[in-house]
LUMVO-308325 format. One record per residue (C-alpha): residue in one letter; residue number from 1; x negated, y, z. Coordinates in steps of 0.25 Angstrom, whole numbers, plus 5000, padded with zeros to 4 digits. Layout:
REM residues N
<atom><aa>a</aa><i>NUM</i><px>X</px><py>Y</py><pz>Z</pz></atom>
...
This chain:
REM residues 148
<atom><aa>x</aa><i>1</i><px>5047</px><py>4955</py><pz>4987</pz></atom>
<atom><aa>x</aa><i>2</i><px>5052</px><py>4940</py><pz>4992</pz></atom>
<atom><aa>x</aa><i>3</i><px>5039</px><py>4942</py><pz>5003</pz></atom>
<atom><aa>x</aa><i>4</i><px>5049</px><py>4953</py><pz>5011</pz></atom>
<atom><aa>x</aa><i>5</i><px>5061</px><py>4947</py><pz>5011</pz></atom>
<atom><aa>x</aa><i>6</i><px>5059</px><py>4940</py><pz>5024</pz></atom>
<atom><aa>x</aa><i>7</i><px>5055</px><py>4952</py><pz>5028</pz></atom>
<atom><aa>x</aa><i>8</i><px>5067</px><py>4960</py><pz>5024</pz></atom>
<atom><aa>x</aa><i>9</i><px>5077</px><py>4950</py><pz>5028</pz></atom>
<atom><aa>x</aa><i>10</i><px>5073</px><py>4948</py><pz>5043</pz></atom>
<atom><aa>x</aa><i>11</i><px>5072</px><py>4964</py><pz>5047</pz></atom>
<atom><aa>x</aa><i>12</i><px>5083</px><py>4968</py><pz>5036</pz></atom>
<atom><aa>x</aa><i>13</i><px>5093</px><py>4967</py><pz>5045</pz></atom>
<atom><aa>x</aa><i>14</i><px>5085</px><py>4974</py><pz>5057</pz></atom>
<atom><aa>x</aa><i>15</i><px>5081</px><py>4985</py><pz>5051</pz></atom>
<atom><aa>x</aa><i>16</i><px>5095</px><py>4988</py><pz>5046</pz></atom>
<atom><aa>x</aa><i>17</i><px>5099</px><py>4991</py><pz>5061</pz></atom>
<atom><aa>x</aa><i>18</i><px>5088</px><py>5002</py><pz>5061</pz></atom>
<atom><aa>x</aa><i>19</i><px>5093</px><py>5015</py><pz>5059</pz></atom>
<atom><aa>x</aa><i>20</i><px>5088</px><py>5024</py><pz>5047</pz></atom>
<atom><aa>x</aa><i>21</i><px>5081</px><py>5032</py><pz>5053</pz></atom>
<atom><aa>x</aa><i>22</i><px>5074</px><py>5023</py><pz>5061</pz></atom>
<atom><aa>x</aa><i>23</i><px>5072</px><py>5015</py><pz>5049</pz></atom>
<atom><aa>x</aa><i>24</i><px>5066</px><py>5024</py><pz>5042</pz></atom>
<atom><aa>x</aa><i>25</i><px>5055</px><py>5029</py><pz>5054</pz></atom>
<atom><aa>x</aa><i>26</i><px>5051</px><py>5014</py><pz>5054</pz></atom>
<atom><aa>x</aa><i>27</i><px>5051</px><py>5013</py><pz>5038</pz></atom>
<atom><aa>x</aa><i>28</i><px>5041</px><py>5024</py><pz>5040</pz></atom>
<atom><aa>x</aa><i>29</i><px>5032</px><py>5020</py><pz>5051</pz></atom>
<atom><aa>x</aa><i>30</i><px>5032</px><py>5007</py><pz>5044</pz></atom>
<atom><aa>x</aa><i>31</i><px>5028</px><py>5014</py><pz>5030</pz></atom>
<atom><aa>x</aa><i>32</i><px>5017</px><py>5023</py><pz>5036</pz></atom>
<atom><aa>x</aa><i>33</i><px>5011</px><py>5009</py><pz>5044</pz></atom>
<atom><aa>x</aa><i>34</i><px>5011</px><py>5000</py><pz>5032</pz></atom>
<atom><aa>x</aa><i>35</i><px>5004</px><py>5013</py><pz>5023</pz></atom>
<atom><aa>x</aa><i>36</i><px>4994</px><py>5012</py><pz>5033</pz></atom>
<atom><aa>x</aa><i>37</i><px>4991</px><py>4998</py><pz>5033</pz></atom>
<atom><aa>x</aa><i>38</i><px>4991</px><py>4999</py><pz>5017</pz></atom>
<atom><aa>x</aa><i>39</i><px>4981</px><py>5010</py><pz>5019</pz></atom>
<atom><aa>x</aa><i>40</i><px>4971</px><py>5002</py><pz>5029</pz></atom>
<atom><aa>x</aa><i>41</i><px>4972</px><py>4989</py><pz>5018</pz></atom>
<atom><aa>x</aa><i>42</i><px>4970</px><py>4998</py><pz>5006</pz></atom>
<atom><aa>x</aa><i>43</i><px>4957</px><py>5003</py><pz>5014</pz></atom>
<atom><aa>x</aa><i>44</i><px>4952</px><py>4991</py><pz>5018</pz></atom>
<atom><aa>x</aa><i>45</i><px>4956</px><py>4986</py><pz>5001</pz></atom>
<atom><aa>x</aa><i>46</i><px>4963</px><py>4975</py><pz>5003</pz></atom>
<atom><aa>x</aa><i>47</i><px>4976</px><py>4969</py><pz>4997</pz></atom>
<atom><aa>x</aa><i>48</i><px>4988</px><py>4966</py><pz>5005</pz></atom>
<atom><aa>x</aa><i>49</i><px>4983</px><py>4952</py><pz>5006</pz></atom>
<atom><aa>x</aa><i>50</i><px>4970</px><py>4956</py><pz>5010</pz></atom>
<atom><aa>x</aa><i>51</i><px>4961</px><py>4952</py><pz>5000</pz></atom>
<atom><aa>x</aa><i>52</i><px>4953</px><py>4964</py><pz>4993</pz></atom>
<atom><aa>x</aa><i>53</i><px>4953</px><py>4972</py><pz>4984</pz></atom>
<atom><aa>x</aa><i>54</i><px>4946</px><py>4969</py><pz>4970</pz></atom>
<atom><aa>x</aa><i>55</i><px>4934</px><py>4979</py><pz>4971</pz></atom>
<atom><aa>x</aa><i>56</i><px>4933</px><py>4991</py><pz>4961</pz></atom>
<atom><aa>x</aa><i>57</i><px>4925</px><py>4988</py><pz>4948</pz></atom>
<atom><aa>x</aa><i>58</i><px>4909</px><py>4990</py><pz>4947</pz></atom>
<atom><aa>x</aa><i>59</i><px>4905</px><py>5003</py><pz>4944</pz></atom>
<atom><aa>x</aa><i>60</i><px>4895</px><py>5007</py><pz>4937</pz></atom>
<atom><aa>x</aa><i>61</i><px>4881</px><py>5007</py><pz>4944</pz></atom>
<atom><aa>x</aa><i>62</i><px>4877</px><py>5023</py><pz>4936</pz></atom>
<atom><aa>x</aa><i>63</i><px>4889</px><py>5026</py><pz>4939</pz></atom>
<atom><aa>x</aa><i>64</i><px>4892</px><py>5042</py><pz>4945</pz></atom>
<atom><aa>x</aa><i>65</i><px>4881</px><py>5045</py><pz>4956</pz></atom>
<atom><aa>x</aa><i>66</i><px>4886</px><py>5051</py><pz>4970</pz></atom>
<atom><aa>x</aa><i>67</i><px>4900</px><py>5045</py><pz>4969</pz></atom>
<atom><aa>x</aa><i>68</i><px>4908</px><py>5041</py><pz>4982</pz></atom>
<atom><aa>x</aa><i>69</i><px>4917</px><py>5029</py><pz>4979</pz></atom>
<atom><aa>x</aa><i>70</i><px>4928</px><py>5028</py><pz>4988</pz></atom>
<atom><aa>x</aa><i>71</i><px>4934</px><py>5017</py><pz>4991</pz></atom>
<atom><aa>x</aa><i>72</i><px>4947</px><py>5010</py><pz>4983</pz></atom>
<atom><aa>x</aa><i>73</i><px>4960</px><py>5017</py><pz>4985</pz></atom>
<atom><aa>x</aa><i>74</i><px>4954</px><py>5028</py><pz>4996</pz></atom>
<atom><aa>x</aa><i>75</i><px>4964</px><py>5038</py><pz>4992</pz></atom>
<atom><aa>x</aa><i>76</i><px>4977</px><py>5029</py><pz>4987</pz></atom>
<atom><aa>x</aa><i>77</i><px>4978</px><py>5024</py><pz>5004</pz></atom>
<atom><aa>x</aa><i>78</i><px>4979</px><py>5038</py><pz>5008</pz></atom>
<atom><aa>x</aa><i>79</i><px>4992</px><py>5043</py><pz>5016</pz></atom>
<atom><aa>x</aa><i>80</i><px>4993</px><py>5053</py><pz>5003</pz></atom>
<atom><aa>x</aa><i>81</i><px>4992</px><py>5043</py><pz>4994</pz></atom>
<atom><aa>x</aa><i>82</i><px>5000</px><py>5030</py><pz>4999</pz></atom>
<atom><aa>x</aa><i>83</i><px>5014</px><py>5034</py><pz>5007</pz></atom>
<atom><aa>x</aa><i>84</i><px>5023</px><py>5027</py><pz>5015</pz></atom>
<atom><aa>x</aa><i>85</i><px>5036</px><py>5031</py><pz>5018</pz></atom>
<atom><aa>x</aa><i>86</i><px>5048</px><py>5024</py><pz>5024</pz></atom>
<atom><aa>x</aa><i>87</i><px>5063</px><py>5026</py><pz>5023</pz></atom>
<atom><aa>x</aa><i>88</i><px>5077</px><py>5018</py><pz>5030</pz></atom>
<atom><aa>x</aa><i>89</i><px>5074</px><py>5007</py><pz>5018</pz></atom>
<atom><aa>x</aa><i>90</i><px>5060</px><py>5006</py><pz>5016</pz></atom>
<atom><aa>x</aa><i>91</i><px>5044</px><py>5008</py><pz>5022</pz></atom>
<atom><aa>x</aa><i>92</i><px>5037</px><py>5012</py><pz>5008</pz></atom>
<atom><aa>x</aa><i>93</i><px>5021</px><py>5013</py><pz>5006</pz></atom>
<atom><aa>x</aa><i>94</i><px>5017</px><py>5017</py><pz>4991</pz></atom>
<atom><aa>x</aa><i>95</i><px>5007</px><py>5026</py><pz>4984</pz></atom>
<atom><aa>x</aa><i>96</i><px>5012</px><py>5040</py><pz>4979</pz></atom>
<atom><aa>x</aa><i>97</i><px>5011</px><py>5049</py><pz>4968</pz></atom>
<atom><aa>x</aa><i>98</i><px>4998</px><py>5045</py><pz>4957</pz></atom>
<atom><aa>x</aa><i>99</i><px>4990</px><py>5034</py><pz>4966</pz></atom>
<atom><aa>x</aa><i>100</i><px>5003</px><py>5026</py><pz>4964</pz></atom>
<atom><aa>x</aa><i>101</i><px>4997</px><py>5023</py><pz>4949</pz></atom>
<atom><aa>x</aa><i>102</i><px>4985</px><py>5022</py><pz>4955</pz></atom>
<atom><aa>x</aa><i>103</i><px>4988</px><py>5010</py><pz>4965</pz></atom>
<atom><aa>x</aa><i>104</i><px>4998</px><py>5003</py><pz>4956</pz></atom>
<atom><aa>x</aa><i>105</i><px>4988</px><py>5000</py><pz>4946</pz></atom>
<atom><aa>x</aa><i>106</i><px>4979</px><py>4994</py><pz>4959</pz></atom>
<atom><aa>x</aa><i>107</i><px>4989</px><py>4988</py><pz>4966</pz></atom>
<atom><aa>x</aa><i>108</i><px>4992</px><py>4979</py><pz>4954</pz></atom>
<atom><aa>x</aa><i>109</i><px>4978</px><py>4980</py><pz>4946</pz></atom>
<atom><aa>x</aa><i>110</i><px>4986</px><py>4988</py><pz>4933</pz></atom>
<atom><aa>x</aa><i>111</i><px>4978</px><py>4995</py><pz>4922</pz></atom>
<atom><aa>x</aa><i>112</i><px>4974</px><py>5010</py><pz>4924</pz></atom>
<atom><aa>x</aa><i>113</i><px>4966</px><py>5021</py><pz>4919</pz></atom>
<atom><aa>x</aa><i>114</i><px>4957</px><py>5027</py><pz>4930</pz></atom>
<atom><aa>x</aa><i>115</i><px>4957</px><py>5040</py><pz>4922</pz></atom>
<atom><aa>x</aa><i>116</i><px>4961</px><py>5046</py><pz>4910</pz></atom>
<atom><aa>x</aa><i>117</i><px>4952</px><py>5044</py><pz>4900</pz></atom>
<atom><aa>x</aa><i>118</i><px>4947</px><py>5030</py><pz>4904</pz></atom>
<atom><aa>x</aa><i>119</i><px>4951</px><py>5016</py><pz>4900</pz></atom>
<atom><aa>x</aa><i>120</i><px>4962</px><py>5007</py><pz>4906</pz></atom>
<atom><aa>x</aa><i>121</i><px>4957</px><py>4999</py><pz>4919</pz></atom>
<atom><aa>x</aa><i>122</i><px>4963</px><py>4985</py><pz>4926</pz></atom>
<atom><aa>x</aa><i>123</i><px>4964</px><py>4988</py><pz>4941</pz></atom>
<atom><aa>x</aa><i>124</i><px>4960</px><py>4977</py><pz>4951</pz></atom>
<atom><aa>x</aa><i>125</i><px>4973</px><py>4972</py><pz>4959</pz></atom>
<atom><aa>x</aa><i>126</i><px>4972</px><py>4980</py><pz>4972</pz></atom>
<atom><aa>x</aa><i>127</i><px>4984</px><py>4981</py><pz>4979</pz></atom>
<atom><aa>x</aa><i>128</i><px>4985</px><py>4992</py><pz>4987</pz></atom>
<atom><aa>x</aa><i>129</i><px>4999</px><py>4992</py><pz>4993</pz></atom>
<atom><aa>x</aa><i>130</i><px>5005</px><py>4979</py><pz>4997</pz></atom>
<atom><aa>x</aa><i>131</i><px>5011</px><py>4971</py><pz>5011</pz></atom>
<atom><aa>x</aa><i>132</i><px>5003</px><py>4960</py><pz>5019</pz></atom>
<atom><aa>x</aa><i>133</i><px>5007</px><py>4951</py><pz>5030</pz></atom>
<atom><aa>x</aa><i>134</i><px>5004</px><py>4961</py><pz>5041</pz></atom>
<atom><aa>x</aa><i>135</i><px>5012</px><py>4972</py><pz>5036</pz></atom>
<atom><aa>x</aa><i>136</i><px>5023</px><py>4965</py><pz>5035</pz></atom>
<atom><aa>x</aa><i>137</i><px>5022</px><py>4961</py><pz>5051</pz></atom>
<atom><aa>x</aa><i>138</i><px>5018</px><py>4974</py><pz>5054</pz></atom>
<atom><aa>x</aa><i>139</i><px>5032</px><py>4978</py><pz>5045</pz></atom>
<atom><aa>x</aa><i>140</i><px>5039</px><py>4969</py><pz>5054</pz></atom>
<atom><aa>x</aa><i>141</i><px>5031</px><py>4972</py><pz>5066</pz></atom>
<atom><aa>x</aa><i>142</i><px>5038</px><py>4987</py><pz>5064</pz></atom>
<atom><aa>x</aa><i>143</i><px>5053</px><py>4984</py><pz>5062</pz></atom>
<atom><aa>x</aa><i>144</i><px>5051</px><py>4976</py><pz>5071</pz></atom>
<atom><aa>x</aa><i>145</i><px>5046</px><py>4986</py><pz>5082</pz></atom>
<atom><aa>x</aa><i>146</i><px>5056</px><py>4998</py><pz>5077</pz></atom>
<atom><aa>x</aa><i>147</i><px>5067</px><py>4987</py><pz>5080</pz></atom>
<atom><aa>x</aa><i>148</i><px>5064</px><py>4984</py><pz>5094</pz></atom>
């Protein structure tokens, strides 16, 4: 990732005089902050470049009677669902256990099954995790802060 690497370089060094444990607390403040902010864009259904995401296909107009449809990824943003943890190294955001399958093959518009017996579908690209522009200052925004 060459779009960090000024990143890295200028705080490397600052972080480094950190302790581990106050490393790690801001790792996980910084972890729990981002998961939100990836929650509220994957509500609001927009990319991390803020253009939208391509709507679901049509459905059938005699299609089941009395169904609520819920919106797009409603369970996946969920606190059970996407984690964020943080360590002395690293601030992690990622989807756990099945719904990992599940968001890969949107994140990167793969081919996937919606159930068992059915035929083989291509996902429209949505791209459910990602950094923008303003989560990188608010990343920087916080190191900073924890190093004054």
């Amino acid at each position: 990732m060459d779009e960090f690497a000024p990143f890295d370089n200028k705080l490397a060094g600052l972080i480094a005089a950190l302790s581990p444990t106050s490393r790690r607390s801001m790792a996980v403040d910084i972890a729990k902050k981002l998961r939100q902010r990836q929650q509220q864009r994957i509500k609001a259904q927009k990319a991390p470049d803020g253009t939208a995401y391509a709507p679901r296909k049509p459905q059938p107009i005699r299609g089941k009677q009395g169904r609520v449809k819920r919106e797009m990824f409603a369970k996946l943003r969920t606190n059970r669902y996407l984690k964020a943890r943080g360590d002395d190294n690293e601030a992690v955001v990622e989807f756990t256990g099945k719904v990992q399958r599940i968001a890969r093959v949107h994140q990167y518009g793969l081919k996937d099954k919606p159930a068992r017996n059915h035929t083989a579908v291509v996902y429209s690209v949505r791209p459910l995790l990602g950094v923008e522009k303003d989560d990188i200052n608010f990343i920087e925004e916080r190191l900073l802060d924890s190093l004054r």
